[in-house]
C-alpha positions in Angstrom: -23.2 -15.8 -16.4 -24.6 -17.1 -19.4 -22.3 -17.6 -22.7 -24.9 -15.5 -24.9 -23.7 -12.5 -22.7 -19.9 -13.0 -22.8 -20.4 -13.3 -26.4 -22.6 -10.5 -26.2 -20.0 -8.4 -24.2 -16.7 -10.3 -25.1 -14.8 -6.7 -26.7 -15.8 -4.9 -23.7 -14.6 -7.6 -21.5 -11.4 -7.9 -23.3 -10.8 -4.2 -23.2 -11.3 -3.9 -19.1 -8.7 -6.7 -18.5 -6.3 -5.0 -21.2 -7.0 -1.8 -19.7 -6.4 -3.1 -16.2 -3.1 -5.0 -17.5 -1.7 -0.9 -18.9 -2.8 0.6 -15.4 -0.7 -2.7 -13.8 2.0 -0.9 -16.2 1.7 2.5 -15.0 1.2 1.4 -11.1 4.7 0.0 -11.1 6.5 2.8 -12.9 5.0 5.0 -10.2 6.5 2.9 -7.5 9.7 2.2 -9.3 10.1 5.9 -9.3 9.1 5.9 -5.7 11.9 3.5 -4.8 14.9 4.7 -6.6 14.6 8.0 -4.1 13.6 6.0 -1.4 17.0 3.5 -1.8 19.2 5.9 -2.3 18.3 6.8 1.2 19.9 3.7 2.0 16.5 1.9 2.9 15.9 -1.6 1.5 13.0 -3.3 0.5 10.8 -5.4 2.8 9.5 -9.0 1.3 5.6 -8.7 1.3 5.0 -12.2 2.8 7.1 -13.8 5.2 6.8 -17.3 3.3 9.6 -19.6 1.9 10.9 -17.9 -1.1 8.7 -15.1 -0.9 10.3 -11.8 -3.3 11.4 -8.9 -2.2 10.0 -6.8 -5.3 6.4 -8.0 -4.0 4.2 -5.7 -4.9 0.9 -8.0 -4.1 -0.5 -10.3 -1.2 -4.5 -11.1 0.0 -4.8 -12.5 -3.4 -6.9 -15.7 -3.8 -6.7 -18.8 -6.3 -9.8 -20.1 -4.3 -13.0 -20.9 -6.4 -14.7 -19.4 -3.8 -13.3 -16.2 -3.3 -13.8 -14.6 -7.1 -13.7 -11.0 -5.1 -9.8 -11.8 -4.3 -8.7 -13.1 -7.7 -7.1 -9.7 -8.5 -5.2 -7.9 -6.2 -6.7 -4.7 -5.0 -3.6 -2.8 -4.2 0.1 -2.8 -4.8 3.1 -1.9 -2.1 6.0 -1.5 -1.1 7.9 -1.3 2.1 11.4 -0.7 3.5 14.0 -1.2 6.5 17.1 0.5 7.5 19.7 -1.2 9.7 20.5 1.7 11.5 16.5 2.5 12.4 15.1 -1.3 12.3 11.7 -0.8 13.9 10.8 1.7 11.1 8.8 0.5 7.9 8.0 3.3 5.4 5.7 2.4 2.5 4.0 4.0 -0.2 0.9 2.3 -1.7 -1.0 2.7 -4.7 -4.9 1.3 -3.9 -7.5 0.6 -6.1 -10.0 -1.7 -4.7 -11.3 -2.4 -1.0 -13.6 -5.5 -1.8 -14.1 -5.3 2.2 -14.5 -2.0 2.9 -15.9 -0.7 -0.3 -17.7 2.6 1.3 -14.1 3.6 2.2 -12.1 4.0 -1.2 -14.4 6.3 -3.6 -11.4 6.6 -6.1 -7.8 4.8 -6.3 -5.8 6.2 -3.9 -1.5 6.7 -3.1 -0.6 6.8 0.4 2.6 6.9 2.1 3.6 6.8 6.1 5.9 4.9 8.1 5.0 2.7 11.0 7.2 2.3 14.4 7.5 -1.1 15.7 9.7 -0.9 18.9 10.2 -2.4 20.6 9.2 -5.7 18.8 12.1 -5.5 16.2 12.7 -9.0 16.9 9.4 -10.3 15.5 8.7 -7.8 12.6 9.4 -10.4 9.6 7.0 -9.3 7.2 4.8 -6.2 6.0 1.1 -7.2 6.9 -1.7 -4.9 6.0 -0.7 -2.1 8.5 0.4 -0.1 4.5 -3.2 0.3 4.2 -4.0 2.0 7.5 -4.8 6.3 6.3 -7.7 4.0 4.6 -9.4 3.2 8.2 -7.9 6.8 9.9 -11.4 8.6 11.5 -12.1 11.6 9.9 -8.9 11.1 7.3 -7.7 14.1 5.0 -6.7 12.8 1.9 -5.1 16.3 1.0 -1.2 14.8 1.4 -0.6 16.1 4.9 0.8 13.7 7.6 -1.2 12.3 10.3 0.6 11.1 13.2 -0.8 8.2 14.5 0.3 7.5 18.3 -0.2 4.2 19.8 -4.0 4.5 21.4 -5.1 5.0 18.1 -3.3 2.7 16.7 -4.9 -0.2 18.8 -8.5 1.5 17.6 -7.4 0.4 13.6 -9.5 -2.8 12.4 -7.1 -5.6 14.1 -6.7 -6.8 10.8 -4.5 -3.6 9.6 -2.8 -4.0 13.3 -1.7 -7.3 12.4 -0.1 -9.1 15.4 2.2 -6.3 16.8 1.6 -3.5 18.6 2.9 0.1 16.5 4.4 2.5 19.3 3.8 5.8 16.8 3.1 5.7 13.2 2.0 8.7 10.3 0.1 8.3 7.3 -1.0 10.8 4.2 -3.0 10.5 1.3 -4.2 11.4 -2.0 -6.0 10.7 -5.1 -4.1 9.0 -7.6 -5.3 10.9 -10.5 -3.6 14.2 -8.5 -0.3 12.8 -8.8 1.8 13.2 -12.0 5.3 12.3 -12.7 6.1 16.1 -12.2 4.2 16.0 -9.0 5.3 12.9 -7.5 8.2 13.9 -6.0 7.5 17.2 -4.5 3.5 15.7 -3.2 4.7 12.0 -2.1 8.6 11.0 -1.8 9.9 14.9 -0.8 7.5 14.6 2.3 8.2 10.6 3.1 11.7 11.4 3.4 11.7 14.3 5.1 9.2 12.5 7.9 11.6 9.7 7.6 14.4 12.1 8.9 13.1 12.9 11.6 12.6 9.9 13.4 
């Protein structure tokens, strides 16, 4: 890029990363919202990474510092993920995704999704939360009208082994919608009402 043009286009530039900095904002209140229902279920958050020192309010990972991997620099989704002692092969999430710098063809608009994945019986090695949030985004034929799909574990092994990550998922269920559907009046009743009620279930 030449420095005539980012002169040229400096404002515009300016207003994109503002306006991406206020959509940051509203990202996290959604999931903040998310997880005060979600914890008073008595589920805890999961750490995103299973590095040294690596927080459990995480809401970002597959992000790059590399000068050679400018598509990565920002993160392209945020989540978060839970346990339960008494049900410790479960992980619910809910995700809010705006960017598959992969996958483009997939994601037409941002997306939230929600689902749970089983992980028995490798409780043992589940340490960390992987990409396996991001899964309704690879589902054939997925309805991204907020109704549950229950994965089982055939079709789990079909996911892109990168969303599989290293374990095998015995069962799993995902749903989806468009984020500009969901409102804080509609939040509840379209994405944490049906998470828990899957979650009871299990």
């Amino acid at each position: 890029m030449e420095v005539s043009v980012i002169n040229n286009e400096g404002v515009r530039i300016l207003d994109a990363v503002r306006r991406m900095r206020r959509f940051h904002a509203d990202v996290a209140e959604l999931l903040r919202e998310c997880e005060a229902r979600i914890l008073a279920e008595h589920w805890q958050p999961v750490q995103a990474s299973d590095k040294a020192g690596a927080e459990k309010s995480g809401v970002t990972w597959s992000v790059s510092k590399n000068i050679e991997e400018p598509d990565r620099w920002l993160p392209q989704f945020a989540n978060r993920a839970y346990r339960r002692g008494d049900k410790p092969s479960l992980m619910p999430f809910v995700n809010v995704i705006w960017d598959l710098v992969y996958h483009p063809a997939l994601l037409q608009e941002p997306m939230v999704t929600a689902g749970w994945v089983d992980y028995s019986p490798h409780v043992a090695q589940w340490t960390r939360v992987g990409d396996a949030p991001l899964m309704h985004m690879f589902l054939p034929n997925r309805r991204d009208n907020g109704e549950f799909v229950r994965i089982d574990g055939a079709m789990w092994q079909r996911l892109p082994a990168s969303v599989r990550g290293k374990l095998a998922a015995s069962r799993a269920a995902t749903m989806g919608l468009p984020l500009t559907s969901v409102t804080r009046a509609t939040l509840g009743p379209s994405v944490i009402d049906p998470l828990i009620q899957e979650l009871s279930t299990l």
